[in-house]
C-alpha positions as CSV (number, residue, x, y, z in Angstrom):
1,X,-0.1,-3.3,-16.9
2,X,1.3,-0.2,-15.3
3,X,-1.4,2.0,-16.6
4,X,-4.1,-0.3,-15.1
5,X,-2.4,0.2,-11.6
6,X,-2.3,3.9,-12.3
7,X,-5.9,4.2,-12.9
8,X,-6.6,2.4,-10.0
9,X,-4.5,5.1,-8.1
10,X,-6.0,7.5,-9.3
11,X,-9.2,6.1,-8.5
12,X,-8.4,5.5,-4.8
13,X,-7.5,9.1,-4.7
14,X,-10.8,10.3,-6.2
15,X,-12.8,8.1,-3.4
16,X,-10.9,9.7,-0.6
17,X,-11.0,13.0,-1.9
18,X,-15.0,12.4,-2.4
19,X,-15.0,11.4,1.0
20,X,-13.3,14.5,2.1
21,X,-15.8,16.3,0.5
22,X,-18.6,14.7,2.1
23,X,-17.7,15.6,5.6
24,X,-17.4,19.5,4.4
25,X,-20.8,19.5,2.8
26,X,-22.5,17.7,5.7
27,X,-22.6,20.9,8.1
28,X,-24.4,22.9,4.9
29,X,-26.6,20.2,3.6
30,X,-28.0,19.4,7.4
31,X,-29.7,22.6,7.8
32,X,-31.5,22.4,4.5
33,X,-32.8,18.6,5.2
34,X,-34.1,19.9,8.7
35,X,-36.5,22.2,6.7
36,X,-38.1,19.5,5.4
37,X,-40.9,18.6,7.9
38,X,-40.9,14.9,7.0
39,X,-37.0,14.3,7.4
40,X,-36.9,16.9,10.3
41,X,-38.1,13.9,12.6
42,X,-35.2,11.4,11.3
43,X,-32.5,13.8,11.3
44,X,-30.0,11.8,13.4
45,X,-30.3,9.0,11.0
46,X,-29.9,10.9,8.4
47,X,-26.5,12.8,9.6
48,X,-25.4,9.0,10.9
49,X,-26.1,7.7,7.2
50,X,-23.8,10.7,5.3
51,X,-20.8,10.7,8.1
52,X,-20.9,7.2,7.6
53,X,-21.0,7.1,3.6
54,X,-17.8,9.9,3.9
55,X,-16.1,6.9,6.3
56,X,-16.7,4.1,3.9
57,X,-15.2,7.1,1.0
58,X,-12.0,7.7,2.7
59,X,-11.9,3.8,3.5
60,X,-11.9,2.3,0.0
61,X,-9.9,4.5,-1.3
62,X,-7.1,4.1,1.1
63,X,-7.7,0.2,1.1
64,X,-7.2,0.7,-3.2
65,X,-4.1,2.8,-2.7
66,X,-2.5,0.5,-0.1
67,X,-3.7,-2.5,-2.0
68,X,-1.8,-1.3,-4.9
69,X,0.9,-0.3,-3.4
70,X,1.2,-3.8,-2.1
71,X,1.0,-4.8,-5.8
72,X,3.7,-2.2,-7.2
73,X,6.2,-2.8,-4.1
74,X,6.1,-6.5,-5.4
């Protein structure tokens, strides 16, 4: 059972670290999605859309590490 919770550990610390990554690529990805004429008018939406996917990232992930801590502090 242990190595169950450690994979879920691990897990939750690849989502947050995914998120982390999505908030560093935004401001290099932006620019090139602009260029696109038919994005260039949605633009908001779209940088609303990936700051928000990074914020649900960073959010599961914590959520699974606390959870299982919960779990292994029982």
């Amino acid at each position: 059972m242990a190595k169950n919770k450690n994979i879920h550990i691990v897990w939750g610390v690849a989502l947050i670290l995914a998120g982390i990554g999505v908030f560093f690529r935004i401001p290099q990805v932006i620019p090139e999605i602009q260029k696109i004429e038919h994005f260039s008018s949605a633009i908001f939406f779209i940088r609303f859309c990936f700051y928000f996917l990074g914020v649900l990232l960073i959010g599961g992930g914590a959520k699974k590490l606390y959870d299982n801590y919960q779990k292994i502090k029982d």
